[in-house]
C-alpha beads as a LAMMPS data file, in Angstrom:
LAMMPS data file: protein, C-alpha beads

111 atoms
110 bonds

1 atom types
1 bond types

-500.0 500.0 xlo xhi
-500.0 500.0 ylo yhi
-500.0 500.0 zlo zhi

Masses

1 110.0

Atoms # bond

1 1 1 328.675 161.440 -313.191
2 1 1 328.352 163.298 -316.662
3 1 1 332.008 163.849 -316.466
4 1 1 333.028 160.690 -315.851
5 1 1 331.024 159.039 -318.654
6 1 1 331.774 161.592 -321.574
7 1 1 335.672 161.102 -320.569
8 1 1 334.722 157.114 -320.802
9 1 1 333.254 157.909 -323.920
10 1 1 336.052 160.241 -325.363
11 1 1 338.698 157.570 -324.063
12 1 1 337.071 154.603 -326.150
13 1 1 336.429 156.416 -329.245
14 1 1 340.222 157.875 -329.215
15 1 1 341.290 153.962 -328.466
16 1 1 338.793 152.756 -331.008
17 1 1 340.343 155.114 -333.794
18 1 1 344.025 154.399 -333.089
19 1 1 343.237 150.679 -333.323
20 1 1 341.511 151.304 -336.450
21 1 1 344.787 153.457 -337.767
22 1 1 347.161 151.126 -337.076
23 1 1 344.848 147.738 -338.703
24 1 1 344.530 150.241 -341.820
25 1 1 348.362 150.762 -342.155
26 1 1 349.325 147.235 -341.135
27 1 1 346.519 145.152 -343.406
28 1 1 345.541 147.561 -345.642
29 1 1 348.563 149.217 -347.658
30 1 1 347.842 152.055 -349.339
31 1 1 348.866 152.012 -353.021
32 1 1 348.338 155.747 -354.017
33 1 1 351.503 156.959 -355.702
34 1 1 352.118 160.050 -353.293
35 1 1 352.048 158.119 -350.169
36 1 1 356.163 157.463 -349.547
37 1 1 355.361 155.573 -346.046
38 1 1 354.048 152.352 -344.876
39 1 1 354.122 149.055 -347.279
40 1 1 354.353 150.972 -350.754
41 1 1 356.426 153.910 -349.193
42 1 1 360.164 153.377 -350.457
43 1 1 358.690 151.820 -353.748
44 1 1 356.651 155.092 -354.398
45 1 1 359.400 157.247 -353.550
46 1 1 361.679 155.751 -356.278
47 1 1 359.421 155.511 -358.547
48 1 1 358.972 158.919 -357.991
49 1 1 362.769 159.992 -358.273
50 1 1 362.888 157.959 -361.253
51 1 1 359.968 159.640 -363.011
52 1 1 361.797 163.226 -361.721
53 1 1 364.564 162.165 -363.382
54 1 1 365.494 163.923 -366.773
55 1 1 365.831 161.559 -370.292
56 1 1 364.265 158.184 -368.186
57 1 1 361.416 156.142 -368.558
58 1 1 359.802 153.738 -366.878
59 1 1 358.679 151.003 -368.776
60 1 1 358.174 148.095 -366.629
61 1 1 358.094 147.510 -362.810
62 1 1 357.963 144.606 -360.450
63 1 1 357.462 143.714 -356.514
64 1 1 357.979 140.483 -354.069
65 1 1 355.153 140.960 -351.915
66 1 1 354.593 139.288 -348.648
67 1 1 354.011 140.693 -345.420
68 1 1 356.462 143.620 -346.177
69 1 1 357.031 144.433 -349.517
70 1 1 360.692 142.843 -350.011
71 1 1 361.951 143.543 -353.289
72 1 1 360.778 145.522 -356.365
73 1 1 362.333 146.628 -359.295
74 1 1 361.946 149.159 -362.486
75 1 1 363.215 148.268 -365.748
76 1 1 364.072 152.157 -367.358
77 1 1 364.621 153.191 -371.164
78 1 1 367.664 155.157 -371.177
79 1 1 368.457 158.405 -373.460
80 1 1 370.229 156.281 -375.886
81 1 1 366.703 153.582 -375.860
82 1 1 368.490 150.538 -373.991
83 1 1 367.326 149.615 -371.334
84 1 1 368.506 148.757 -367.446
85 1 1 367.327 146.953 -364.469
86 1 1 366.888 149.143 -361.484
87 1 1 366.259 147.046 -358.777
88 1 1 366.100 146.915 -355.264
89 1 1 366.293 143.863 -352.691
90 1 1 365.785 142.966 -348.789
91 1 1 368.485 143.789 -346.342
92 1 1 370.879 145.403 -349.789
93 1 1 372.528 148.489 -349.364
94 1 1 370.040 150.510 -351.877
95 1 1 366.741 149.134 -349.400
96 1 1 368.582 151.099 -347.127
97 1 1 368.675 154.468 -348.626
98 1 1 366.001 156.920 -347.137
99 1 1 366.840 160.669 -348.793
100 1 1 365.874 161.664 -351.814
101 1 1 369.501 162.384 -352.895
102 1 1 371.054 159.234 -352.085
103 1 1 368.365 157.326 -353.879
104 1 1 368.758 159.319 -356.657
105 1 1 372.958 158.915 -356.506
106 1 1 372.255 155.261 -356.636
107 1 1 369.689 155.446 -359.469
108 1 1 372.289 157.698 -361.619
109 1 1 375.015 155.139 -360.945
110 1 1 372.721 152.311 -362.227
111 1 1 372.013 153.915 -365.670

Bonds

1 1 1 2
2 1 2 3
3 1 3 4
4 1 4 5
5 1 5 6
6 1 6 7
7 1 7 8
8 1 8 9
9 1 9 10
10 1 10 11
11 1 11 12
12 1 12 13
13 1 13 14
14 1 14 15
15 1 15 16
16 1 16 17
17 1 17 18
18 1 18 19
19 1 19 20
20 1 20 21
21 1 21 22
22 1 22 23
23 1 23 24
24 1 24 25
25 1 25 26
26 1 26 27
27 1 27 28
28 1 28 29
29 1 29 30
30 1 30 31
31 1 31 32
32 1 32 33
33 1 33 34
34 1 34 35
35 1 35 36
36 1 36 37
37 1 37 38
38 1 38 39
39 1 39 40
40 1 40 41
41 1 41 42
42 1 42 43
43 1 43 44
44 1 44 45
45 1 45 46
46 1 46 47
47 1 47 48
48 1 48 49
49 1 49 50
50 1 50 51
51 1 51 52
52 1 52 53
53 1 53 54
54 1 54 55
55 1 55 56
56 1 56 57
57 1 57 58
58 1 58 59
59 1 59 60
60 1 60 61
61 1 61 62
62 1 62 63
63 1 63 64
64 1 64 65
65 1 65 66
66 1 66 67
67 1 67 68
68 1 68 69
69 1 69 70
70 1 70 71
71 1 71 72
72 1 72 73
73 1 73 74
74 1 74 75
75 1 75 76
76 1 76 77
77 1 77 78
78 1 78 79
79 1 79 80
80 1 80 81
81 1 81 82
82 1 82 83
83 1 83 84
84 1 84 85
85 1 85 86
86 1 86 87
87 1 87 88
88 1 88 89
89 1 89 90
90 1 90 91
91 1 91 92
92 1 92 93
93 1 93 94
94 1 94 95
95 1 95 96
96 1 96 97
97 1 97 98
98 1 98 99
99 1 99 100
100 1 100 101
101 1 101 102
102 1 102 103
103 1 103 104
104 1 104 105
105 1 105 106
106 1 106 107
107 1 107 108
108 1 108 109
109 1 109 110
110 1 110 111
């Protein structure tokens, strides 16, 4: 009977954490710059290549949020001090990037 009710026990508390998991990633996003998954995840990561890359800065930034975060945006000071739009939109070829390199090809070929 002890082993029956500690494996009830163990079951609920594994389902009761997993539920927990996925409410956190679903309603709660996490917004901490080195966390490249869930809502923020592909705007972190290219914020991230952009900061990595050499002679840019970001100076301004902007998101469409809703239940998935649809579009965002960086607006970059290049070498020369102009600046460029860097943006990226729903269901566009550039939302679909995932590695590092090809975002970074498309970020090049923006400035």
């Amino acid at each position: 009977m002890t082993v029956v009710r500690t494996l009830v026990r163990l079951i609920c508390g594994a389902t009761t954490i997993s539920i927990l998991g996925i409410w956190l990633y679903v309603f709660a996003p996490i917004t901490a710059p080195w966390v490249e998954f869930g809502y923020y995840g592909k705007f972190n990561q290219v914020r991230r290549i952009i900061q990595e890359t050499p002679n840019l800065t970001i100076i301004d930034q902007w998101q469409h949020r809703d239940i998935t975060l649809e579009d965002f945006g960086f607006t970059v000071r290049r070498p020369d001090g102009s600046t460029v739009q860097i943006n990226f939109y729903e269901r566009s070829e550039q939302m679909k990037l995932s590695s590092d390199d090809d975002i970074r090809d498309y970020i090049v070929s923006s400035i």
